[in-house]
C-alpha positions as CSV (number, residue, x, y, z in Angstrom):
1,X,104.7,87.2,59.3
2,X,105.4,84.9,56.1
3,X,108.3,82.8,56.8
4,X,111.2,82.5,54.7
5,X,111.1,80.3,51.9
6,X,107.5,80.4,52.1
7,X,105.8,81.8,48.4
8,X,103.3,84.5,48.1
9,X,100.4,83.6,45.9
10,X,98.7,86.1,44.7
11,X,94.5,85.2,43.9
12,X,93.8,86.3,40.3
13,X,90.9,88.8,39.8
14,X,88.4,86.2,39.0
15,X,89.1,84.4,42.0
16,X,89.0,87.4,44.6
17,X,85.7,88.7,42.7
18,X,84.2,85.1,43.5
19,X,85.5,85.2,46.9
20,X,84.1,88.9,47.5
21,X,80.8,87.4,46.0
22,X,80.8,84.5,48.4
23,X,81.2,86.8,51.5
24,X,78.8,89.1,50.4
25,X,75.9,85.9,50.5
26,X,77.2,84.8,54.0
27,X,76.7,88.6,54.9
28,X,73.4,89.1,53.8
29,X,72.2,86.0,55.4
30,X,73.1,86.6,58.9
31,X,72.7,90.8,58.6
32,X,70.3,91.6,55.5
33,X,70.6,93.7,53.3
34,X,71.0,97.0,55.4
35,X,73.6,95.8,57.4
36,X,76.1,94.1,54.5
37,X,78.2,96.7,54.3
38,X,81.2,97.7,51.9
39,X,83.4,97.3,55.4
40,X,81.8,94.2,56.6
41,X,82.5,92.9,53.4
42,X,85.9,94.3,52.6
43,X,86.9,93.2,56.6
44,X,85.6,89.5,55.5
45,X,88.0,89.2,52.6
46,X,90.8,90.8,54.0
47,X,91.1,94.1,51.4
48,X,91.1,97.8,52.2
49,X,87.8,99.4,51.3
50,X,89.8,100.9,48.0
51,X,90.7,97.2,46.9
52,X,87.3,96.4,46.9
53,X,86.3,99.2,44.6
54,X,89.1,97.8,42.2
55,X,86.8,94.5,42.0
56,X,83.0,96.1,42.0
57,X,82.5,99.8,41.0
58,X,80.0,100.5,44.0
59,X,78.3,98.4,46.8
60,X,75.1,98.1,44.2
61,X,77.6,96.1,42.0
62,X,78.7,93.6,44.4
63,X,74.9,92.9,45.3
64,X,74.0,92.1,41.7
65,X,76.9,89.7,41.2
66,X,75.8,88.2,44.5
67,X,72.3,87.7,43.2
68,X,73.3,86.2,39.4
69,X,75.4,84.0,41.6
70,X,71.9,83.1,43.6
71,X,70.5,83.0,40.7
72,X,72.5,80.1,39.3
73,X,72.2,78.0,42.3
74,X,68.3,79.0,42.0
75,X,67.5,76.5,39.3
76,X,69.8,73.6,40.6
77,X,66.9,72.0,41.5
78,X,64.8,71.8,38.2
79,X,68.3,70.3,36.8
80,X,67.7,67.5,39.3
81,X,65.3,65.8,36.6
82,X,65.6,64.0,33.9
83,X,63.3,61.8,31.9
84,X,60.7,61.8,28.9
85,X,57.8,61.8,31.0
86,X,57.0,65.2,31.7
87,X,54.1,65.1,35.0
88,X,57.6,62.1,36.6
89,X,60.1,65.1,35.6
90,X,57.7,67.8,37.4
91,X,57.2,66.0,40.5
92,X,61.4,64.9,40.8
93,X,61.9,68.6,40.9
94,X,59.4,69.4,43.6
95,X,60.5,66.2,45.8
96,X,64.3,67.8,44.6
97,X,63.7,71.1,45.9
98,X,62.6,70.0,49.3
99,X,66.1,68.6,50.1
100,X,67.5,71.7,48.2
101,X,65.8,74.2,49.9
102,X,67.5,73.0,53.1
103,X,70.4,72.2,51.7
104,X,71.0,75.9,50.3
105,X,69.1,77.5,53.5
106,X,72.2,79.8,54.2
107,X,73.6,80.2,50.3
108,X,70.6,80.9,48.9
109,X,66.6,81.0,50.8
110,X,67.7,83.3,53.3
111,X,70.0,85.7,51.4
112,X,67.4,85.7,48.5
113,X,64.3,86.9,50.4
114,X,66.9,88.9,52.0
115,X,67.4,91.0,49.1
116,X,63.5,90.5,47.5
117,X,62.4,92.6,50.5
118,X,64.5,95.3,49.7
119,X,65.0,94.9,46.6
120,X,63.3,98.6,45.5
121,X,65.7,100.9,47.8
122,X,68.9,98.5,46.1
123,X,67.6,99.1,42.8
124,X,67.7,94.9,41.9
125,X,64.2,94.3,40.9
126,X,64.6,94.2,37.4
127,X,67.2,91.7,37.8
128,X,64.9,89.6,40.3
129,X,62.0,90.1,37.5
130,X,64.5,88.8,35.3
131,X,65.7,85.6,37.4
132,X,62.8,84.5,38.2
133,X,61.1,84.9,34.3
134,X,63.6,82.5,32.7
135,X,62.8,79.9,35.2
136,X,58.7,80.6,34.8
137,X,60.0,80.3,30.7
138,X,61.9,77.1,31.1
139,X,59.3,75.5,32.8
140,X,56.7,76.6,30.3
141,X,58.3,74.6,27.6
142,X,58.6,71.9,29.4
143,X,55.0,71.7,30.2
144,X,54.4,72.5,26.2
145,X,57.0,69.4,25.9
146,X,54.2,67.3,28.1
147,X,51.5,68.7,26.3
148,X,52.7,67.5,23.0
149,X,53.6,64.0,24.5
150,X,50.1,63.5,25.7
151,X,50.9,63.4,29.6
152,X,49.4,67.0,30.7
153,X,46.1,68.2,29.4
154,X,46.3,70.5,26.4
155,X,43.1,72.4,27.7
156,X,45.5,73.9,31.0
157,X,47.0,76.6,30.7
158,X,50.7,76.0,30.4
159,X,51.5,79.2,32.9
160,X,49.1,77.8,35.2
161,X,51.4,74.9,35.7
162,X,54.6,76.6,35.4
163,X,53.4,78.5,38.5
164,X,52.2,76.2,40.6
165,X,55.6,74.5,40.1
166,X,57.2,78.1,41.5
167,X,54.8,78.5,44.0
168,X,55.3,75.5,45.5
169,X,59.2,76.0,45.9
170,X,58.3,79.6,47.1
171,X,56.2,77.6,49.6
172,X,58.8,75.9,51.0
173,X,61.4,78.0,51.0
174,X,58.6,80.3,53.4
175,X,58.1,77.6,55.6
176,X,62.1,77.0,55.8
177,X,62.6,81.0,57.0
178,X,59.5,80.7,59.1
179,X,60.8,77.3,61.0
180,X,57.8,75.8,60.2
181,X,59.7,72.7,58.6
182,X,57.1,70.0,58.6
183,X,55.3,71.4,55.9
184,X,58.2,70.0,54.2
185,X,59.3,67.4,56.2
186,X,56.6,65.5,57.0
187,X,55.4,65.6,53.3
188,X,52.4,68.1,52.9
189,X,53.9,70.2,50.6
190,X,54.9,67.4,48.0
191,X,51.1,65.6,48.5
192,X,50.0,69.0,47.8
193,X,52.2,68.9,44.3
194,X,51.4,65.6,43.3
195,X,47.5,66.1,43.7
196,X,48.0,69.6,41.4
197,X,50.0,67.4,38.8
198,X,47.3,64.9,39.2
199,X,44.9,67.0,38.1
200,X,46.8,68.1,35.6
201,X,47.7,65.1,33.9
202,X,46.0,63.2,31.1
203,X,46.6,60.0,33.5
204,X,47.1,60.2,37.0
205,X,50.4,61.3,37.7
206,X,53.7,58.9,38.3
207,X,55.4,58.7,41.7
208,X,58.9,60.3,40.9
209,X,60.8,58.1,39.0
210,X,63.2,55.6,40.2
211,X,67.0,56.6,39.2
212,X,68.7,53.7,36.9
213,X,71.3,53.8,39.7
214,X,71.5,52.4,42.9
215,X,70.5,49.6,45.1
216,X,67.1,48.1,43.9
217,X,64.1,48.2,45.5
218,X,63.5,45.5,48.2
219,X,60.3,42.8,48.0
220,X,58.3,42.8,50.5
221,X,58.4,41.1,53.8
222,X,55.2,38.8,55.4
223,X,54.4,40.1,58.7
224,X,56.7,39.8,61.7
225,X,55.7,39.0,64.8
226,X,56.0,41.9,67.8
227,X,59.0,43.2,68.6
228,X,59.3,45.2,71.3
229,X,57.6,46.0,74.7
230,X,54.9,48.9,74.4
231,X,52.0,49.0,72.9
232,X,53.1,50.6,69.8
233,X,56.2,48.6,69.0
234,X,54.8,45.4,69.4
235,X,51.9,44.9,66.8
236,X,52.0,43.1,63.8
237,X,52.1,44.2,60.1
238,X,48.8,44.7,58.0
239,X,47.7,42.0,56.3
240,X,46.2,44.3,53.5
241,X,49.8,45.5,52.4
242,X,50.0,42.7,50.4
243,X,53.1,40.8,48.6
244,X,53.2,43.5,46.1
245,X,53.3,46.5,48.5
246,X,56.3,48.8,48.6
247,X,58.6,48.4,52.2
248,X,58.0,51.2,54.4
249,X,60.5,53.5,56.2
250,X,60.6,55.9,59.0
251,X,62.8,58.8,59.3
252,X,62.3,60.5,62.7
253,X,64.6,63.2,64.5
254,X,64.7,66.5,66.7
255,X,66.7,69.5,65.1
256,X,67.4,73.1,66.7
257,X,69.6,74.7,64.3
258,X,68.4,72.7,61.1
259,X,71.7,70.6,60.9
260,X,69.8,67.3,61.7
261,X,66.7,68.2,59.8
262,X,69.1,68.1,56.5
263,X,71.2,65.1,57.2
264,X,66.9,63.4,57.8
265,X,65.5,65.1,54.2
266,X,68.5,63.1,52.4
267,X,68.2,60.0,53.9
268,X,64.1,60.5,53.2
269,X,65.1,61.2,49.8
270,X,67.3,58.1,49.0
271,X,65.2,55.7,50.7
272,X,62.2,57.5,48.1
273,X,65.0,57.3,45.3
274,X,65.0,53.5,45.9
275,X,61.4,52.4,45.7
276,X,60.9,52.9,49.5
277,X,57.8,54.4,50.9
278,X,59.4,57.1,53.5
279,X,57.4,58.9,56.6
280,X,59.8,62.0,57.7
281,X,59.1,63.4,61.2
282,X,60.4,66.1,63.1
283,X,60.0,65.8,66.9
284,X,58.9,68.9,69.1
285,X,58.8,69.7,72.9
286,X,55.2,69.4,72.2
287,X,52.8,66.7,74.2
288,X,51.3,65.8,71.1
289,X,54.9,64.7,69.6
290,X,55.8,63.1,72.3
291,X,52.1,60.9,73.7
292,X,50.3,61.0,70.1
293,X,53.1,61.0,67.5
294,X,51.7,60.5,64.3
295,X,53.2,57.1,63.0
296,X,53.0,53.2,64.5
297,X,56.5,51.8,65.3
298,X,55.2,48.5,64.1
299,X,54.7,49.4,60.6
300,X,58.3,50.3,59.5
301,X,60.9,47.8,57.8
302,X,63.1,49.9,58.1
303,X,64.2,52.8,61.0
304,X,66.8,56.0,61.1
305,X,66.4,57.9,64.5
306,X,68.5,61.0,64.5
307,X,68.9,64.1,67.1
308,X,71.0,67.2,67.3
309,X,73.9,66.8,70.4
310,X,73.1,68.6,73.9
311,X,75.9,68.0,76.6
312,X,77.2,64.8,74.3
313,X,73.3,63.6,74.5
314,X,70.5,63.2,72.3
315,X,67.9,65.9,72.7
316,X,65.7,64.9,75.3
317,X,62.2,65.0,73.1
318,X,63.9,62.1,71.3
319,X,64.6,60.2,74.5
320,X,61.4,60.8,75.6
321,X,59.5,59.5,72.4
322,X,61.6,56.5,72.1
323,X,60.7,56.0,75.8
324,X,56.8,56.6,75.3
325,X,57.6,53.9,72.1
326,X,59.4,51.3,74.5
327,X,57.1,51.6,77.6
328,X,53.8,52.2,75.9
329,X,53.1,54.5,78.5
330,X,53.6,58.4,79.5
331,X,56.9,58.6,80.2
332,X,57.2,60.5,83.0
333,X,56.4,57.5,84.6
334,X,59.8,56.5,84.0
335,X,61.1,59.8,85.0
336,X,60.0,60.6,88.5
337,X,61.5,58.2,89.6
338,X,65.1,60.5,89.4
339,X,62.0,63.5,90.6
340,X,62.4,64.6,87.2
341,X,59.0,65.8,84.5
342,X,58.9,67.0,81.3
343,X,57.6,70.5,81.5
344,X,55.5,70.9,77.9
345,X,53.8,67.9,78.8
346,X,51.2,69.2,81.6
347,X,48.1,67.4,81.6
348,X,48.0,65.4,85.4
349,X,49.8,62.0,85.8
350,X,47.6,59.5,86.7
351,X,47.7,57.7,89.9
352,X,50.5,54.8,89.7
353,X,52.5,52.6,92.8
354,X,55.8,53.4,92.1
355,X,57.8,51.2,90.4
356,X,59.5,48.9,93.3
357,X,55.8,48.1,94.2
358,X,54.7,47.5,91.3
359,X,53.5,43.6,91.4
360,X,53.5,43.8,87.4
361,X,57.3,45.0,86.6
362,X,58.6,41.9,86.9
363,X,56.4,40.4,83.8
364,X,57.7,43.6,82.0
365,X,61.5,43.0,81.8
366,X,62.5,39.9,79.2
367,X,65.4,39.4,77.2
368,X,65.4,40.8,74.0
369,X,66.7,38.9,70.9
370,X,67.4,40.6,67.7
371,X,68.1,38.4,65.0
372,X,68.4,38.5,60.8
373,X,64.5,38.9,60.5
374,X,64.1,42.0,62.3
375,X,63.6,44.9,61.4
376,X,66.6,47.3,60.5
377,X,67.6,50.6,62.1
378,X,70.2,53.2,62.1
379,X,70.6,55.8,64.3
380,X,72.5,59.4,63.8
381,X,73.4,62.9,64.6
382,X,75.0,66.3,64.4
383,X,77.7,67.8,66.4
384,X,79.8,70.4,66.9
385,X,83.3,68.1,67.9
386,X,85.1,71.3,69.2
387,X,87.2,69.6,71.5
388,X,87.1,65.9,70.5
389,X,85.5,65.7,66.7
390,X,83.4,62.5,66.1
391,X,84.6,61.3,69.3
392,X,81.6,63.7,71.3
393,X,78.8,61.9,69.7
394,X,79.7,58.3,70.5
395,X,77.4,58.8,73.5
396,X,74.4,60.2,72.1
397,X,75.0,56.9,69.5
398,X,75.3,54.6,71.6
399,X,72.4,56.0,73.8
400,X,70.1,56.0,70.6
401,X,71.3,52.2,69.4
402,X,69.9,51.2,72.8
403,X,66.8,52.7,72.9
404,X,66.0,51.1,68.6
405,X,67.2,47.9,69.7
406,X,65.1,48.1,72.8
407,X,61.9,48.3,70.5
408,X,62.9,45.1,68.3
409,X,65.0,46.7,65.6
410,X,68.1,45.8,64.4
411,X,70.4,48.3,64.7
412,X,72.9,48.1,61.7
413,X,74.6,51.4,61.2
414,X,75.6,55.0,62.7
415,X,76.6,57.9,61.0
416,X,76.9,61.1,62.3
417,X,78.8,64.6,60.6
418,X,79.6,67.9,61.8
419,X,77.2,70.5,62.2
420,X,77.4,74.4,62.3
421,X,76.7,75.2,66.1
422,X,78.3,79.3,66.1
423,X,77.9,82.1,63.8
424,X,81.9,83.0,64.1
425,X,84.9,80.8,62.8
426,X,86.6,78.3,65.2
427,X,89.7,77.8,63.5
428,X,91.6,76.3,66.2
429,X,89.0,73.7,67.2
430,X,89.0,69.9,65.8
431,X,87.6,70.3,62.4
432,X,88.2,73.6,61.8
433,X,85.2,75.9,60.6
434,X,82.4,74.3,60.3
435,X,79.9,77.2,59.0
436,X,78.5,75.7,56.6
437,X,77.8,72.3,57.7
438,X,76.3,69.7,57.1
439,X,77.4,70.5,53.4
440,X,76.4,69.0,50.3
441,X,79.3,66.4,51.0
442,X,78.2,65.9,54.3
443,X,74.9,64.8,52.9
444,X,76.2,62.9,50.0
445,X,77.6,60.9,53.1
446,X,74.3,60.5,54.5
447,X,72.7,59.3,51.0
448,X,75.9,56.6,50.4
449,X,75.4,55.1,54.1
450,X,71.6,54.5,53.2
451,X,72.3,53.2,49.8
452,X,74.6,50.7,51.4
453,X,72.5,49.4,54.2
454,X,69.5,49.1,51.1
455,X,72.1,47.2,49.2
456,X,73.5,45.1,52.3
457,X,69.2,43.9,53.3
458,X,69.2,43.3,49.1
459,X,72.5,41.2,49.7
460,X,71.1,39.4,52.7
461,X,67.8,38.2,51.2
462,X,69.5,36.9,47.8
C-alpha cells in the first residue's frame, strides 16, 4: 500500500516502452523465443496483458523493438576505434569485441541468436538482413577508406574484408554460447584476425594502437633472479627479450558462470591498451590445466590470479594449479596427506615417503622475502555477497595473496565485484539484484585498478 504523503509517479510512454523492451531481452535470453510470452513479459513489467497492447500492437511488435534495440548495442564495438590507420582501427575492433561479446553475453549474444534461429516463424528476417547489411556497409567504406590511404591492398576485395571482420565476431560470439571461451580468451581468435589483416595489408599489420590515455608503457626489466620454490616459478628471464622488449603479463582464473571470465578479458585488455604483452588463461578441472598449463610462471612481470567463490573459497582448479606452480610437483602430493585427490586427474601417483619421512622437506621450506624488485601480482574474484557483500570474499583473497606471494610475486592489490549467481531477483539480500553483474561498471572498476597499479610500477621506477 503507498503511504501517505508518498507521490505517485507515473513512467511516461517512452520510458515503459524501453522498460517493456528491456524485459523482453532478459526474457529471450533465459526462455528463447517460444517461451517470451506477452504474459511473461506483461508479469515482468508489472501491466495487465491490455496495458501492454497500449505500448506494442502485437507480440511481433515488441520483438522488433527488442531487436533494433540489439541492434544498436550490435555495433558498439566497431565504435570502440578510432584512428587514421585503417588495418590499427580493424584490429581495435576485433580485440574490442572480444571483451564486448562477454560483456553483452546476456543483452545481446544470447538473445540475438535467440531470435536468428527463429527468426522465419517471427517474421524478423528482413529486419536481421537489414542489421546486419549496414554493419557489412560501414565496414566496407572503411576498408575503401584504407584502400585509398595505402594500408590495405587495392587488389582485395573490399567485401572480402568486411566479412572476415563479421565472421570473426560471429566466431566468438559461437564460442561464447558454446562455452568454449578460450578461443577467445586465450587469444586464438584475435591471432587468427591479425594474420587475415596481415595478409591484407600493404605492410604488415600494426598491433592495436595504444590509446593517448592512460598510464605509459613500462621499460623493461633485466632478468630477476628465481623467485619461488617449484620448478616453474623459479627460473630466470630470457636473455633474448632484450632491453627493448615489451613487459609481459599473465591473466589466469577459473570461471563457472562467466562472471570471472569478464572481470579477466578487461584486465587482459587494459594491460594490452598499455603496451603490455598479456597471456589470458582460463583454468579447467582438466589434468592438462592443472600438470601442463600452458605458460612458465617465471616469465611474467606482472600477475592477476582470479576465481569464481565456492563456500567463501577459490575454486579448487585454482588452488590446485598455484600448488602444482609452488611445489613443482603433482599436487596431490600435497593432498593426501588430508586422504584427499583430485578426481580429473587419474593417471597413478608415483611412489613417494610421505612427507614426515621425507629426509628432503626440510631443504624445502625457507623464508620468503618479497621486496621492491619482485615481480607484481594481484589477485581477485566474483561473488555473490548474499548475506555479508564484499565481506564473503575476504577469504578466498586472502587465500589467493598467499599462494602469489608464495611463488615470489608481490602482491599489490585485490579487487573483487559482485557477480550474478541466480536467475531470480534477491531483493532483500546485501546488494540487492545482482542479474546482471559484473556490469559494464563493474568492469570499468576492473580496468581503473589495473591502470593504477601500471601507473603506481611507472611511479616507482621514476
Amino acid at each position: 500500500m503507498k503511504k501517505r504523503g508518498e507521490r505517485f509517479v507515473r513512467k511516461t510512454k517512452v520510458e515503459r516502452q524501453r522498460e517493456i523492451i528491456e524485459a523482453t531481452v532478459q526474457l529471450l535470453a533465459k526462455y528463447g523465443v517460444q517461451g517470451t510470452t506477452v504474459s511473461r513479459i506483461s508479469a515482468a513489467v508489472g501491466l495487465s496483458r491490455g496495458a501492454l497492447y497500449q505500448h506494442f500492437s502485437n507480440r511481433e511488435a515488441v520483438l522488433e523493438a527488442a531487436l533494433a534495440a540489439m541492434g544498436e548495442r550490435s555495433s558498439q564495438w566497431m565504435a570502440r576505434s578510432s584512428g587514421q590507420d585503417v588495418p590499427a582501427r580493424l584490429l581495435d575492433m576485433g580485440e574490442a569485441h572480444s571483451t564486448w561479446s562477454s560483456t553483452e553475453y546476456d543483452t545481446f549474444v544470447r538473445p540475438f541468436f535467440q531470435l536468428i534461429a527463429s527468426n522465419r516463424e517471427t517474421g524478423l528476417t528482413r529486419s536481421i538482413i537489414q542489421r546486419q547489411q549496414q554493419d557489412f556497409h560501414y565496414l566496407v567504406d572503411l576498408v575503401d577508406q584504407g584502400k585509398r590511404q595505402g594500408s590495405l591492398s587495392s587488389e582485395v576485395d573490399s567485401g572480402d574484408i568486411a566479412w572476415s571482420i563479421l565472421l570473426h565476431a560471429w566466431g566468438e560470439d559461437m564460442a561464447r554460447l558454446m562455452g568454449v571461451d578460450q578461443f577467445i580468451t586465450e587469444g586464438a581468435s584475435n591471432r587468427i584476425l591479425r594474420r587475415l589483416l596481415t595478409a591484407y595489408s600493404v605492410a604488415p599489420a600494426p598491433s592495436a594502437a595504444a590509446p593517448a590515455a592512460g598510464p605509459p608503457a613500462l621499460p623493461a626489466q633485466p632478468a630477476r633472479p628465481g623467485k619461488g620454490r617449484g620448478s616453474k616459478a623459479g627460473g630466470h628471464r630470457p636473455a633474448s627479450r632484450g632491453p627493448a622488449a615489451p613487459r609481459r603479463s599473465l591473466v589466469v582464473y577459473s570461471s563457472y558462470t562467466g562472471n570471472t571470465g569478464k572481470v579477466a578479458e578487461r584486465m587482459r585488455a587494459t594491460f594490452e591498451k598499455n603496451g603490455w604483452v598479456c597471456d589470458c588463461v582460463k583454468i579447467r578441472k582438466r589434468a592438462e590445466d592443472i600438470l601442463h598449463p600452458p605458460f612458465e610462471i617465471g616469465d611474467y612481470d606482472f600477475i592477476c590470479v582470479g576465481s569464481g567463490i565456492r563456500s567463501h573459497l577459490p575454486y579448487n582448479e585454482t588452488l590446485n594449479l598455484l600448488r602444482r606452480l609452488r611445489l613443482g610437483e603433482d599436487p596431490r602430493f600435497a593432498l593426501r596427506m588430508r586422504d584427499e585427490t583430485i578426481p580429473y586427474i587419474t593417471d597413478p601417483l608415483p611412489e613417494k615417503p610421505p612427507p614426515w619421512k621425507d629426509p628432503e622437506l626440510v631443504h624445502r621450506h625457507r623464508k620468503i622475502e618479497i621486496g621492491p624488485d619482485s615481480p607484481k601480482a594481484v589477485v581477485f574474484a566474483t561473488y555473490g555477497g548474499y548475506e555479508f557483500g564484499p565481506k564473503e570474499a575476504e577469504p578466498s583473497l586472502q587465500l589467493l595473496e598467499l599462494e602469489v606471494e608464495h611463488l615470489g610475486f608481490e602482491c599489490v592489490g585485490r579487487f573483487c565485484c559482485p557477480g550474478k549467481y541466480l536467475d531470480d531477483p534477491t531483493p532483500d539480500t546485501f546488494h540487492g539484484d545482482i542479474r546482471g553483474r559484473p556490469d559494464e561498471r563493474d568492469l570499468r572498476d576492473a580496468q581503473a585498478f589495473i591502470e593504477e597499479k601500471l601507473a603506481a610500477l611507472v611511479s616507482d621506477l621514476a
